[in-house]
C-alpha positions in Angstrom: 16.5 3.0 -37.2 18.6 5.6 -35.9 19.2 7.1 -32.3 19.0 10.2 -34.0 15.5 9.6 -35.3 13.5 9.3 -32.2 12.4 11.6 -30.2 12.7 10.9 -26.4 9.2 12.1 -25.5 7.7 9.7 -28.0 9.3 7.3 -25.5 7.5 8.8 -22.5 3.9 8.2 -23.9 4.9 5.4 -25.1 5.9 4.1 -21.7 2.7 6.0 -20.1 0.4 4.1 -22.4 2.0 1.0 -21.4 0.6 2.0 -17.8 -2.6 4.0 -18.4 -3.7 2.0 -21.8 -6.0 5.5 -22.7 -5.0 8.1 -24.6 -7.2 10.5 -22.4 -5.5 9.0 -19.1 -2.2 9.6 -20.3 -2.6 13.0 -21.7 -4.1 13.5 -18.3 -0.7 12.0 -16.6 1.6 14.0 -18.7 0.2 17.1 -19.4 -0.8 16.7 -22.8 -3.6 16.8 -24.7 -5.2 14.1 -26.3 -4.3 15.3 -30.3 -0.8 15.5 -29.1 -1.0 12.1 -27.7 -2.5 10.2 -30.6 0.3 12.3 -32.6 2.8 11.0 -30.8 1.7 7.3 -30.9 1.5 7.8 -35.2 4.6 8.7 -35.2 5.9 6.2 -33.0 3.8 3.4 -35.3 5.6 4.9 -38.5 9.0 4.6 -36.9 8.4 0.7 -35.4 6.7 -0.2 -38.5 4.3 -1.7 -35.9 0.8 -0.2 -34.3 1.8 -0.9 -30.9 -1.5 -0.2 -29.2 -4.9 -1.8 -30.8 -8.2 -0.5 -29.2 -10.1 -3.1 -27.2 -13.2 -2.4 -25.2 -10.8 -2.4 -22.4 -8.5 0.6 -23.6 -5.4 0.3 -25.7 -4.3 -3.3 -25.6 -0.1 -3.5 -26.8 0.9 -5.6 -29.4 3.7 -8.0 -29.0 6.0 -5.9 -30.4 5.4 -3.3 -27.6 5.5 -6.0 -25.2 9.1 -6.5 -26.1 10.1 -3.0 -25.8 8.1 -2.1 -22.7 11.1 -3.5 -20.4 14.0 -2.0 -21.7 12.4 1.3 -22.7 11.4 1.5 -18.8 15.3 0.6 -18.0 16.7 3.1 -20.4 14.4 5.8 -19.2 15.0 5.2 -15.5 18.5 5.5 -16.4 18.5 8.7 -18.3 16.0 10.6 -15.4 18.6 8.9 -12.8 21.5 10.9 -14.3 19.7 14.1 -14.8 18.1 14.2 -11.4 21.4 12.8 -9.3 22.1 16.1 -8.3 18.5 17.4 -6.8 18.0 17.5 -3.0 15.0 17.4 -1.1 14.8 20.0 1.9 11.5 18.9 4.0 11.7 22.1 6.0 10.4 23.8 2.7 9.1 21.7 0.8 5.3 21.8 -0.9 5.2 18.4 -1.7 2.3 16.2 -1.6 2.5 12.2 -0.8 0.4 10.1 -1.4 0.4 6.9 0.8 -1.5 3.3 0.3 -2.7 1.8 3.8 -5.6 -0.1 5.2 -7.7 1.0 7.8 -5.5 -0.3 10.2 -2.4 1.5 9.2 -4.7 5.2 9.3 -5.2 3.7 12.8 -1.6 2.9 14.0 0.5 4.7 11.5 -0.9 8.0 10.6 -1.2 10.1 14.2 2.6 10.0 15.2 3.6 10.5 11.3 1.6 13.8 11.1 2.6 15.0 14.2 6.4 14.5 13.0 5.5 16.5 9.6 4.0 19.1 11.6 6.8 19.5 13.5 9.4 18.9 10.5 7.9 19.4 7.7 4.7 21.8 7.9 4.8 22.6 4.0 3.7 19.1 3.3 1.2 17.5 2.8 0.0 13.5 3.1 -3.0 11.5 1.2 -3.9 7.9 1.5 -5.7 5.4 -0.6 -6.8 1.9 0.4 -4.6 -0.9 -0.7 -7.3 -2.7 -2.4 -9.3 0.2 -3.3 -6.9 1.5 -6.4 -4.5 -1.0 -8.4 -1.4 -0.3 -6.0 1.0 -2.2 -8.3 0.5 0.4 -11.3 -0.4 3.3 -9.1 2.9 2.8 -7.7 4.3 2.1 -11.0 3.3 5.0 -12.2 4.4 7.2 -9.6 0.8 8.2 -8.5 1.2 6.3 -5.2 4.5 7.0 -3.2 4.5 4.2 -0.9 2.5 1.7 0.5 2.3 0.0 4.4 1.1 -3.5 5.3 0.8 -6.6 4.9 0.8 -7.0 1.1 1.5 -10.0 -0.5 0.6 -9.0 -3.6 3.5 -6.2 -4.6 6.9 -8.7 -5.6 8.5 -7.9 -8.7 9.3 -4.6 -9.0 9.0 -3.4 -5.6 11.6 -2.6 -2.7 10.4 -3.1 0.9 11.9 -3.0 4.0 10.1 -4.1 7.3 8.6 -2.5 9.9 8.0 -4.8 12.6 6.4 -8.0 13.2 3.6 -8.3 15.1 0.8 -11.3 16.6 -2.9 -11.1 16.3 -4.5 -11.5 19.9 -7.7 -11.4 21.1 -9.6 -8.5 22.2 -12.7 -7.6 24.4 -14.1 -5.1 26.2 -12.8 -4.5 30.0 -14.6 -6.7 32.2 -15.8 -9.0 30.0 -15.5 -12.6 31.0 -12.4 -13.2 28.9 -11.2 -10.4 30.3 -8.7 -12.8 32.7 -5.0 -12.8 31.8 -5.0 -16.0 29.7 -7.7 -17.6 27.6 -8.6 -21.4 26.4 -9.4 -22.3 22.8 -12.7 -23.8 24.8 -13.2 -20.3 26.1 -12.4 -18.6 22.5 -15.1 -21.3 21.2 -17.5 -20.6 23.6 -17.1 -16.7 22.8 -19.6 -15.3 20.2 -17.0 -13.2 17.3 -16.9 -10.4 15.2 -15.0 -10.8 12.3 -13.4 -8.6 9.6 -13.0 -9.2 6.2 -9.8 -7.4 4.9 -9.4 -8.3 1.4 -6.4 -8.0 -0.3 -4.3 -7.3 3.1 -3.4 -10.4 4.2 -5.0 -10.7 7.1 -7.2 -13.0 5.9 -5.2 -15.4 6.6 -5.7 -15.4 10.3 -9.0 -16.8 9.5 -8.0 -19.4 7.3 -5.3 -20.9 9.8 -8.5 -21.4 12.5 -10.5 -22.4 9.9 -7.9 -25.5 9.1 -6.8 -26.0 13.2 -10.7 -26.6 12.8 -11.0 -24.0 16.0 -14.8 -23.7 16.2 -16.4 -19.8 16.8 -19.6 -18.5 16.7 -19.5 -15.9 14.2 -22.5 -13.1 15.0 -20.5 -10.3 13.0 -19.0 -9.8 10.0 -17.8 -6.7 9.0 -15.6 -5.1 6.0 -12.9 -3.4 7.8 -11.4 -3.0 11.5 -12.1 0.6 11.7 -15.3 0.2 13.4 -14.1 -2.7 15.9 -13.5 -0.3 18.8 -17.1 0.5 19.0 -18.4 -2.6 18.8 -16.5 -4.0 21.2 -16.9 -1.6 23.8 -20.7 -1.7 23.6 -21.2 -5.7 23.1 -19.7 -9.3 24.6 -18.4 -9.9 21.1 -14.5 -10.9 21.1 -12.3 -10.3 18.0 -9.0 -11.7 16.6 -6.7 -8.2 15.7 -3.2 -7.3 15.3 -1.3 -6.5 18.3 -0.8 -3.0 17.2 -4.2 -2.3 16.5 -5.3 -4.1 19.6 -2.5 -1.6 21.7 -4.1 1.7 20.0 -7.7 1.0 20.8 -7.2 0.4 24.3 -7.1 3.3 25.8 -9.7 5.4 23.3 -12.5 2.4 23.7 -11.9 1.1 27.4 -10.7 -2.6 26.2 -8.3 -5.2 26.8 -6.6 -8.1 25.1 -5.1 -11.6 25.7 -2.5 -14.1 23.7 -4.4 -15.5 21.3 -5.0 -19.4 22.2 -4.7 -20.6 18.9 -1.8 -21.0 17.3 -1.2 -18.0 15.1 2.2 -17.2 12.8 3.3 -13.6 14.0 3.1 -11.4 10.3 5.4 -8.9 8.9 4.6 -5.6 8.1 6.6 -4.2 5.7 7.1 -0.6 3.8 7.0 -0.5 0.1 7.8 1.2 -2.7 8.5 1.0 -6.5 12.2 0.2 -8.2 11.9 3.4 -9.8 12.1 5.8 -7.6 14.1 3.9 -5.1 16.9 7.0 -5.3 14.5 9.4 -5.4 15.3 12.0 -2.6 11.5 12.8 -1.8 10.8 8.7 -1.5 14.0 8.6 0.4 13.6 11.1 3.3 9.9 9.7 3.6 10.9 6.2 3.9 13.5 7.4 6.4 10.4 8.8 8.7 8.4 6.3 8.5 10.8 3.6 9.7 12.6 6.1 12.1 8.9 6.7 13.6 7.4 2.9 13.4 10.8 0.6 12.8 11.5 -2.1 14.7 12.5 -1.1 18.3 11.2 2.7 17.8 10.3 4.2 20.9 9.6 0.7 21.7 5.9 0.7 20.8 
């Protein structure tokens, strides 16, 4: 087979399929319709000799074949949209764009107020979205282009992915103001005695604050459970409960729910939280100046939050 025989934009469903695995998905991604998708794909089978894609109950599963070419199809195409785009700019005075951003709870909490006052004041044309991290596949929403970047602790993104961290940070503990913790320095026989709420934050990370008093075999009485911190401000300013957060969180909710917070009395590893975002669009000037905000805004050392 020759160069001169394919047609590039066989190579872009071909590399979309590889990411969607349904013809209706990708024709949705690309613009196409799904005729011209399943065209392209024939075509793409007559030229390989191979059919690439076999329908599964589970979409459009690749063969080995397409396996093998999935890498450096990606590469070469990154390359080829590197070159043509190495001359566009991205003005954020102007701009429409739309972001979208994966967070948890936490970082709509901590992150998102300062950022959107910054693009109000820099950027008014554009616009910001967020998903969960564990509520979409991030690795190929990312991939794909469909989520920009992503905020947290995320253990999960590796290969692949660029990150660069924000800050590290410690989990304390936190109560309401005047509770009987509420004293400047707390025991682990205090902490035991305490009843808790805890959250549940699968897929973050966090979870592993739990699991390291679980082992230190740091006995609580657990009256709460809950699926996410965004409702811990209320239930901790209308209760005796205590709960173990992140510093940051713990920092933002002080002033809006009348709380306070200690060291935590255990003994805790402090956790990174980093910003991520996929290889391929690690030059892209959009991802770039975005990236720049966010660590300008919530870096280490910025405005020493």
């Amino acid at each position: 087979m020759e160069l001169n025989e394919i047609d590039l934009n066989l190579l872009v469903v071909f590399q979309q399929l590889l990411i969607d695995r349904r013809v209706s998905k990708v024709a949705t991604s690309l613009g196409l319709s799904q005729p011209g998708v399943s065209n392209a794909l024939a075509r793409l089978r007559k030229l390989t000799d191979d059919p690439l894609f076999l329908r599964t109950p589970k979409g459009m599963e690749p063969t080995p074949f397409a396996e093998q070419l999935a890498e450096p199809t990606a590469r070469a195409l990154q390359v080829i949209h590197a070159a043509i785009n190495q001359r566009s700019t991205f003005d954020p005075a102007t701009s429409k764009r739309a972001f979208t951003v994966g967070m948890t709870d936490i970082g709509e909490i901590y992150f998102l107020p300062k950022l959107m006052k910054e693009l109000a004041r820099i950027a008014p044309g554009v616009s910001l979205s967020t998903v969960r991290n564990t509520s979409v596949n991030l690795q190929d929403e990312m991939e794909a282009g469909h989520v920009n970047l992503a905020m947290g602790l995320l253990p999960q993104l590796k290969g692949g992915y660029f990150q660069r961290r924000l800050f590290k940070q410690r989990y304390v503990c936190m109560f309401r103001i005047d509770h009987p913790l509420d004293k400047g320095k707390i025991s682990l026989t205090d902490f035991s005695a305490a009843e808790h709420v805890v959250v549940i934050s699968e897929g973050t990370g966090h979870g592993q604050a739990d699991e390291l008093l679980r082992r230190q075999k740091v006995a609580r009485k657990v009256v709460l459970t809950v699926p996410h911190y965004v409702a811990v401000g209320h239930i901790l300013h209308d209760s005796d409960l205590v709960a173990t957060v992140p510093e940051r969180l713990a920092r933002a909710l002080v002033t809006p729910f009348g709380l306070s917070y200690v060291n935590h009395p255990a003994k805790l590893p402090e956790i990174t939280i980093n910003l991520f975002w996929h290889e391929r669009y690690n030059k892209d000037p959009a991802n770039v100046w975005l990236r720049a905000l966010v660590t300008q805004l919530h870096g280490e050392g910025a405005g020493k939050q």
